[in-house]
C-alpha positions in Angstrom: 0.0 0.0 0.0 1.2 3.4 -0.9 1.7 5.9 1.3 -1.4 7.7 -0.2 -3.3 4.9 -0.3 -2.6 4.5 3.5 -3.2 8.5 4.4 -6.5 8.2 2.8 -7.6 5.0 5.2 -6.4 7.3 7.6 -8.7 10.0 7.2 -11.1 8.1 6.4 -10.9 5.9 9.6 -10.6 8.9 11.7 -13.6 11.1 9.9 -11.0 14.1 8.8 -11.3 16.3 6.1 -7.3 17.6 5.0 -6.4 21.2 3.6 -2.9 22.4 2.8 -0.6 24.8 2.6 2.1 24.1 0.4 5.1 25.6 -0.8 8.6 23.8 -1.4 5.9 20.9 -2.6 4.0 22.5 -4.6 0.6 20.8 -4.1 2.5 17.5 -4.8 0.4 16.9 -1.5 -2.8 17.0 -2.9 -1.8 15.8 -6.0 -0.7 12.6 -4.5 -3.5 12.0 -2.2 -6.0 12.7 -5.8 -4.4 9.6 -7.3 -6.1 7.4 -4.5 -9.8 6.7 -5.7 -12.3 8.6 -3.4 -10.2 10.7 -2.1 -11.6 13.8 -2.8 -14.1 13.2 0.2 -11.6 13.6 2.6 -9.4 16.8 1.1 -11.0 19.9 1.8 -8.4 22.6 -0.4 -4.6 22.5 -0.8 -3.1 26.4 -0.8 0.2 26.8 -3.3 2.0 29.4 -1.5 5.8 31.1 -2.5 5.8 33.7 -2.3 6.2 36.3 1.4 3.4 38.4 -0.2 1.0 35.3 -1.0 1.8 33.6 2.6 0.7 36.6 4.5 -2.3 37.7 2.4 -3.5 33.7 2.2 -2.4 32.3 5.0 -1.9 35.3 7.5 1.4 34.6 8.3 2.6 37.6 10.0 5.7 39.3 8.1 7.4 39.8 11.4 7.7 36.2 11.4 9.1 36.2 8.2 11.3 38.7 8.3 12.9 37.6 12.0 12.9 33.6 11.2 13.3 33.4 7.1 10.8 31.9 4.9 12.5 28.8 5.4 11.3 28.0 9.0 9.0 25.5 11.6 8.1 29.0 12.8 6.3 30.1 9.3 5.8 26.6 8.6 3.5 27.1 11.8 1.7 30.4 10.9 0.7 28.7 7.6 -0.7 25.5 8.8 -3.1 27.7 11.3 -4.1 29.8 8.7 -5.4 27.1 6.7 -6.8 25.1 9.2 -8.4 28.7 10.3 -9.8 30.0 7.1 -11.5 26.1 6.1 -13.9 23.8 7.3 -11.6 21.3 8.1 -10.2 19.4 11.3 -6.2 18.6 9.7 -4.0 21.0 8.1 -0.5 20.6 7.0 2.1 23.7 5.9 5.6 22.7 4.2 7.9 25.3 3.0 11.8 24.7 2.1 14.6 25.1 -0.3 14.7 22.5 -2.6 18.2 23.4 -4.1 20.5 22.8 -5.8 21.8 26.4 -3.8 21.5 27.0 -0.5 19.8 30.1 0.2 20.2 33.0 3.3 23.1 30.0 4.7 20.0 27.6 4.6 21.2 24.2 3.2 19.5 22.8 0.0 17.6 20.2 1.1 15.9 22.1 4.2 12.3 21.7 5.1 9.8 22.9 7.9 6.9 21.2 8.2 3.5 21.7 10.5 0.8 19.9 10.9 -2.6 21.2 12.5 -5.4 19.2 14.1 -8.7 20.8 15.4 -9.9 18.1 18.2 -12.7 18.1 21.0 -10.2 19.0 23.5 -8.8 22.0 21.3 -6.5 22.9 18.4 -2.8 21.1 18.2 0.1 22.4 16.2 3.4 20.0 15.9 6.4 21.2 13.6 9.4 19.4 12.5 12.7 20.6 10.3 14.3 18.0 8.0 17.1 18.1 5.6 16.8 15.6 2.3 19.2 15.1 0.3 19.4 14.3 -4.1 18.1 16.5 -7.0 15.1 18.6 -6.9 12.7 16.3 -7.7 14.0 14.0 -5.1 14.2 16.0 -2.0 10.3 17.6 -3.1 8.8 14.0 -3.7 10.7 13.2 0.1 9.1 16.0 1.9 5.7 15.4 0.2 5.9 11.4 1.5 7.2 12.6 5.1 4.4 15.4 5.0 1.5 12.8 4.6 3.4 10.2 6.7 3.3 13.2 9.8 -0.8 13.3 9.5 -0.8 10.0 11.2 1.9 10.3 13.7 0.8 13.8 15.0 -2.8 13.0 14.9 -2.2 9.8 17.3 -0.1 12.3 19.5 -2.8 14.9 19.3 -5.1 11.9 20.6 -2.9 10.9 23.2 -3.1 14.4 24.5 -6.6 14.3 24.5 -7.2 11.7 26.9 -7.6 12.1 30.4 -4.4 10.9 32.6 -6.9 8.7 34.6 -6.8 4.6 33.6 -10.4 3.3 32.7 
């Protein structure tokens, strides 16, 4: 099974409806998860952001934020994912946004990439971010991020879960 195929169960299992906010992968996201049949129950919208200008007036990532951590960071990786997850109807975002290479850029490695993932629960709204570094060509290190992006809905949303129950044993 691929890991769209598996993402899809996911959601479907768990009743969530995905948006995203992508950048370094370029809706390869969405794309991906589009390939599975009946899919497109369970993805809500997928945002292609690059540009500063088209973060802050999608996504309302604050240029502060921007400006102080670089484009390239878990801390606008953050912003984004809670402004999709804010501006849709849906209970799990994810935000990726990285340099891809071949240069490095602003002493940022080729290869870099911030990711966030978003979950609205009963017991509130939980944000988890994560920086990775991938290595090969372009292609590569974008089709890498996208699988580790869609991998990270599973693993943060059984974290998000574990936070959500009560510290009491049944």
């Amino acid at each position: 099974m691929s890991i769209a195929e598996a993402t899809v169960d996911y959601l479907r299992e768990h009743s969530l409806l995905l948006t995203t906010a992508e950048s370094c992968t370029a809706g390869m996201i969405v794309t991906l998860l589009s390939e599975v049949p009946g899919s497109g129950e369970f993805i809500e919208c997928g945002y292609v952001v690059y540009s500063p200008q088209a973060k802050q007036r999608l996504l309302h990532v604050n240029p502060q934020t921007i400006e102080r951590f670089n484009l390239t960071s878990v801390e606008v990786a953050r912003e984004m994912v809670l402004g999709a997850l804010h501006d849709s109807t849906t209970n799990v975002a994810v935000a990726t946004t990285g340099i891809l290479g071949p240069e490095d850029v602003d002493d940022i490695p080729a290869g870099t990439v911030c990711f966030a993932w978003a979950f609205q629960c009963a017991a509130g709204q939980f944000v988890y971010s994560r920086q990775m570094r991938f290595s090969g060509s372009r292609c590569e290190v974008q089709n890498q991020a996208t699988e580790y992006a869609l991998q990270g809905i599973q693993q943060f949303h059984r974290a998000a879960l574990q936070e959500t129950r009560s510290p009491v044993d049944d």
